[in-house]
SERO-4910 file (N, C-alpha, C, O; in steps of 0.05 Angstrom, whole numbers):
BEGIN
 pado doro    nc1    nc2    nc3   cac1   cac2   cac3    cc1    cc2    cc3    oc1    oc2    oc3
  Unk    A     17    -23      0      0      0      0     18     25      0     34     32     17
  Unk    A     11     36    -25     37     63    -29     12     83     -8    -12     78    -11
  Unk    A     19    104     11     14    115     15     30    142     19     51    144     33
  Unk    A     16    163      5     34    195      0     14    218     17    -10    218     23
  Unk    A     29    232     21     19    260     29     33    280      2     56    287     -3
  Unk    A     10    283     -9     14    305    -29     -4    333    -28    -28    337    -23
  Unk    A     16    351    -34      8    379    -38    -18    375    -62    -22    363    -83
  Unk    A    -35    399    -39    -75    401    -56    -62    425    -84    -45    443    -81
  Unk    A    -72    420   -102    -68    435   -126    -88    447   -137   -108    433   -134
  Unk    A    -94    475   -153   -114    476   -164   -140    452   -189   -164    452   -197
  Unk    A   -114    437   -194   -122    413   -214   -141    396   -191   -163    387   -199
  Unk    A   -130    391   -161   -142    375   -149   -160    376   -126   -176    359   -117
  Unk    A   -156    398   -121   -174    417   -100   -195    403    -95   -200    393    -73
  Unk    A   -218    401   -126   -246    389   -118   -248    369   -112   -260    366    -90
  Unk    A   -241    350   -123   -235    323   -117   -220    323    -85   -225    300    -77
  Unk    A   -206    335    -67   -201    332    -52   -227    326    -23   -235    309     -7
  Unk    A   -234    369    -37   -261    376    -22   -284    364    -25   -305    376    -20
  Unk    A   -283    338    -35   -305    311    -38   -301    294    -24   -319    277    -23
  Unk    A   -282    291    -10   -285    269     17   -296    280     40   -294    303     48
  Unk    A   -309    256     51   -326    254     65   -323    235     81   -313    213     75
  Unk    A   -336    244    113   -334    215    125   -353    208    129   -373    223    124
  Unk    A   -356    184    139   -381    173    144   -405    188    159   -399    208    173
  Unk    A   -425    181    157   -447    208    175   -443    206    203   -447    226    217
  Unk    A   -434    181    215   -439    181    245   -415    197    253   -415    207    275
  Unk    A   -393    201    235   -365    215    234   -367    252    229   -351    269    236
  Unk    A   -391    256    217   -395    279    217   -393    302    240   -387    324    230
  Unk    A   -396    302    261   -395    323    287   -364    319    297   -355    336    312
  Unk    A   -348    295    289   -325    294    297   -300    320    280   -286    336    291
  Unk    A   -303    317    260   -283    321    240   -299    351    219   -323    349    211
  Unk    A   -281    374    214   -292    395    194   -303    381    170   -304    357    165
  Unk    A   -313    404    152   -311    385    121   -280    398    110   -269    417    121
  Unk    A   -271    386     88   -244    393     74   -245    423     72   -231    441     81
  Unk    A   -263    422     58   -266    445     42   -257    479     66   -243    500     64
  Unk    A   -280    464     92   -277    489    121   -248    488    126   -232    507    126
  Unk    A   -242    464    130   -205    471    137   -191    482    119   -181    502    127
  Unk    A   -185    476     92   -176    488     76   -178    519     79   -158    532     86
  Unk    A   -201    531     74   -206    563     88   -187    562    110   -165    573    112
  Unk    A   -200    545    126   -189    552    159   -151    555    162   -137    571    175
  Unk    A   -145    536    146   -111    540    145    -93    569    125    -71    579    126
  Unk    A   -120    575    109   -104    597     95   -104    628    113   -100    650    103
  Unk    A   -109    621    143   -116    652    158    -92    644    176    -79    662    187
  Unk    A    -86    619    180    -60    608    198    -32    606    182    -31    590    163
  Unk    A    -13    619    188      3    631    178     25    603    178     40    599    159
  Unk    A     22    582    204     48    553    210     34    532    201     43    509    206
  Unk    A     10    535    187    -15    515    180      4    503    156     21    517    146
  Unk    A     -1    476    148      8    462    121    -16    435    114    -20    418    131
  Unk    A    -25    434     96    -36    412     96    -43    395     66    -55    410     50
  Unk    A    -39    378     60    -43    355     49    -60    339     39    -75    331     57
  Unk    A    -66    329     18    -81    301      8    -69    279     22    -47    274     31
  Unk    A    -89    268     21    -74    229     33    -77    220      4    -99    220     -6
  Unk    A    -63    215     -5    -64    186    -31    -66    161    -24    -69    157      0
  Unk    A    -65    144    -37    -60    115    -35    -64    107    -66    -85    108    -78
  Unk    A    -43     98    -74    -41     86    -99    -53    107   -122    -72    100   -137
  Unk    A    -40    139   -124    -53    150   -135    -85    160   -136    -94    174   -154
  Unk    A   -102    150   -112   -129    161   -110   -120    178    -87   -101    174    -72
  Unk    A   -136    197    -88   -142    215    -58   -159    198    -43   -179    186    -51
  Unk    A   -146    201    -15   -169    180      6   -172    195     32   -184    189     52
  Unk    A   -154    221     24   -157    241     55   -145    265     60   -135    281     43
  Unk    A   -145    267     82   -138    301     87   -122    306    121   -129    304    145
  Unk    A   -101    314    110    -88    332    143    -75    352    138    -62    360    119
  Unk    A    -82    360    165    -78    392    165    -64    395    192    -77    390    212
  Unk    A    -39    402    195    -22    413    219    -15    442    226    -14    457    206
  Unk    A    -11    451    243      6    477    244     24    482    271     16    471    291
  Unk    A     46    497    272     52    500    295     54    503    324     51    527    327
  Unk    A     57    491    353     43    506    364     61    528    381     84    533    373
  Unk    A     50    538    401     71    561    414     90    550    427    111    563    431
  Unk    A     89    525    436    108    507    452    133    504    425    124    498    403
  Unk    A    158    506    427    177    499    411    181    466    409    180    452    429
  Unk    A    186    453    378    196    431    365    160    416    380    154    394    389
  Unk    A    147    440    375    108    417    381     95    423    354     99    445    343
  Unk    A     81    404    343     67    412    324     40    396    331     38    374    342
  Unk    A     18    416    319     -7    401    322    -22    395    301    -22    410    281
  Unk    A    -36    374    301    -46    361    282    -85    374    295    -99    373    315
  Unk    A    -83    384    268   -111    404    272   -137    394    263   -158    396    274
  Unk    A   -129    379    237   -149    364    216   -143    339    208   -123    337    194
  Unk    A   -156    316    214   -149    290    190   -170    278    191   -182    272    212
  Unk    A   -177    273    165   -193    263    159   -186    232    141   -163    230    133
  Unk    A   -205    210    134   -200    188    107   -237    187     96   -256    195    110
  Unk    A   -237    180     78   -267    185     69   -276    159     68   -261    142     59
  Unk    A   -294    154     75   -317    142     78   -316    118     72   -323     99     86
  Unk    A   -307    118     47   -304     93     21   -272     86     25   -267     70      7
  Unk    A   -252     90     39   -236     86     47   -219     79     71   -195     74     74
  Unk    A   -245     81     91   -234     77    117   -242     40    123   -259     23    116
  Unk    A   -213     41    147   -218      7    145   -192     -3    135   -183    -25    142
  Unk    A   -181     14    119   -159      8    104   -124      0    104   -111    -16     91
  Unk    A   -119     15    122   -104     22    134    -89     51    129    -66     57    136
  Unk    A   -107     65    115    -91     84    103    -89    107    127    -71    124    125
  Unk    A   -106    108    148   -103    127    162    -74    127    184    -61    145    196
  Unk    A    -72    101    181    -48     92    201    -25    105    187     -9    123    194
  Unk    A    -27     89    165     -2     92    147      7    140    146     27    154    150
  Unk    A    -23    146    140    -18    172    139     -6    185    160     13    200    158
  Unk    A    -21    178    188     -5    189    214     25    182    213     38    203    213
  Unk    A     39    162    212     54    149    211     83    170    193    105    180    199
  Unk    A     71    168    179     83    187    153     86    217    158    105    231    151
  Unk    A     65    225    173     63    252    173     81    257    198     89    279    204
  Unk    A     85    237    211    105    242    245    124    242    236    137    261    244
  Unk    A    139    225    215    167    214    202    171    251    195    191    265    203
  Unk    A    150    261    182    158    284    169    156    309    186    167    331    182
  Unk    A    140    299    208    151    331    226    173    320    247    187    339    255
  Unk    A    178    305    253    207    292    272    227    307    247    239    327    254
  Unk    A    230    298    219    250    312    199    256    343    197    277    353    192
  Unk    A    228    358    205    229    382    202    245    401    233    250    425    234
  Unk    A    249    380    256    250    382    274    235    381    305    244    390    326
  Unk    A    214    369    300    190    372    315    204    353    337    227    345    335
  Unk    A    182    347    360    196    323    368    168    313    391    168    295    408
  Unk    A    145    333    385    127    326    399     98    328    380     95    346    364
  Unk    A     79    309    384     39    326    364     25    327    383     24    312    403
  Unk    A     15    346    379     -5    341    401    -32    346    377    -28    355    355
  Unk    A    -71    338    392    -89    341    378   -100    339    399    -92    331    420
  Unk    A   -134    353    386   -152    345    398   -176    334    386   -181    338    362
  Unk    A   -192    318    402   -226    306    393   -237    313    415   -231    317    438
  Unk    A   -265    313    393   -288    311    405   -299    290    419   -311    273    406
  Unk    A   -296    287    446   -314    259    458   -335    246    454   -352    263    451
  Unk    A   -346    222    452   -370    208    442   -369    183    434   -348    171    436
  Unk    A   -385    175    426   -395    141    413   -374    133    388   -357    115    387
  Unk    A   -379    156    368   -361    149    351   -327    165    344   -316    163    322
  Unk    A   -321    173    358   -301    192    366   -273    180    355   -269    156    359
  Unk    A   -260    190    345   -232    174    337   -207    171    353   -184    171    347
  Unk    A   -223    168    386   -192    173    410   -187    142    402   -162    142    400
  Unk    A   -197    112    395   -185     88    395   -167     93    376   -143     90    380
  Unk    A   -180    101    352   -149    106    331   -132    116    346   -116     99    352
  Unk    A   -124    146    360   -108    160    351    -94    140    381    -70    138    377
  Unk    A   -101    128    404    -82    119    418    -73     90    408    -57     77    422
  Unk    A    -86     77    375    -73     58    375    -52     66    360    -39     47    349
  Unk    A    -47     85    356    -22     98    335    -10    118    356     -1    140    348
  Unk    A     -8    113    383     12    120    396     18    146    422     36    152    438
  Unk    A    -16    158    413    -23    182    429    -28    170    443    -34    146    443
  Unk    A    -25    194    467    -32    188    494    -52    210    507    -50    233    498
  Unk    A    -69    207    525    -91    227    537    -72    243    554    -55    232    569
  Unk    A    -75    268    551    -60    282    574    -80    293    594    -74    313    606
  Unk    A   -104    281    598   -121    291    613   -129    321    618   -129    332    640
  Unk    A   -133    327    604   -136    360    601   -157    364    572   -164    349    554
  Unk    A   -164    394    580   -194    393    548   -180    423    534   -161    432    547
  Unk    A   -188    436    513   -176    459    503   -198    478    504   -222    470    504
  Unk    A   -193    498    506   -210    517    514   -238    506    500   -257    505    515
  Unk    A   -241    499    479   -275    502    467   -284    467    471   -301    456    457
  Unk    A   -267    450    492   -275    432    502   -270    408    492   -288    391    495
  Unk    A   -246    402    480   -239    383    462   -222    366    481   -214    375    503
  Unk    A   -218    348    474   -200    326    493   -169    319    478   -165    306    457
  Unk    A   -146    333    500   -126    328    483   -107    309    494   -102    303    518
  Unk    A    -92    298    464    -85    277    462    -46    286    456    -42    306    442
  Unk    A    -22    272    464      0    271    459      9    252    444      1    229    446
  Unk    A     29    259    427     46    235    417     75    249    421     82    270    411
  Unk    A     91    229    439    133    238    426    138    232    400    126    213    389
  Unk    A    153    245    389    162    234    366    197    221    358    202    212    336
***
């Protein structure tokens, strides 16, 4: 399973901003399209397609935080018709390799709590709960890198 993080292009934009997650996934995660806006007003923001084998299958979005060599993982999404796969692993995975390179050496994120919530993913890929919520009530999560 080739999996890439590739730069969104004007050629690919729409096709990006067409993934979707599942509906019960809906209150967890923005749509593409909102983050996309949302990263172009954040100045340390960078974000990404997920590929896999040449299809788009997703979306992350990071940016700096005020803590030095921390970066936070703001947005990720895999769509709908893709999850299951392993591509979300593979993408976290990838995307740590690449901020440890840039110098990072910590991620931190947050979710939304609930039934269908993605804290099982993100601690089977290595985060940890730091028991603490972010101001608008999100539950945040650590990873070392």
């Amino acid at each position: 399973m080739g999996v890439e993080l590739r730069e969104i292009t004007a050629a690919t934009v729409r096709s990006i901003c067409g993934l979707e997650v599942a509906d019960e996934q809906r209150a967890y995660v923005a749509p593409v399209a909102v983050s996309i806006a949302q990263a172009h007003f954040e100045p340390t923001s960078m974000f990404r397609a997920v590929y896999a084998d040449d299809e788009p299958v997703g979306f992350i979005l990071w940016r700096s935080e005020e803590r030095p060599k921390s970066a936070y993982l703001w947005r990720f999404m895999i769509d709908r018709q893709h999850q299951g796969k392993g591509y979300a692993r593979a993408a976290i995975e990838r995307a740590c390799t690449e901020r440890r390179a840039l110098g990072f050496d910590k991620v931190t994120t947050s979710i939304v709590r609930g039934q269908h919530s993605p804290l099982g993913f993100y601690l089977s890929v290595g985060f940890t709960e730091a028991n603490e919520t972010t101001r608008s009530g999100e539950w945040v999560l650590r990873k070392t890198l």
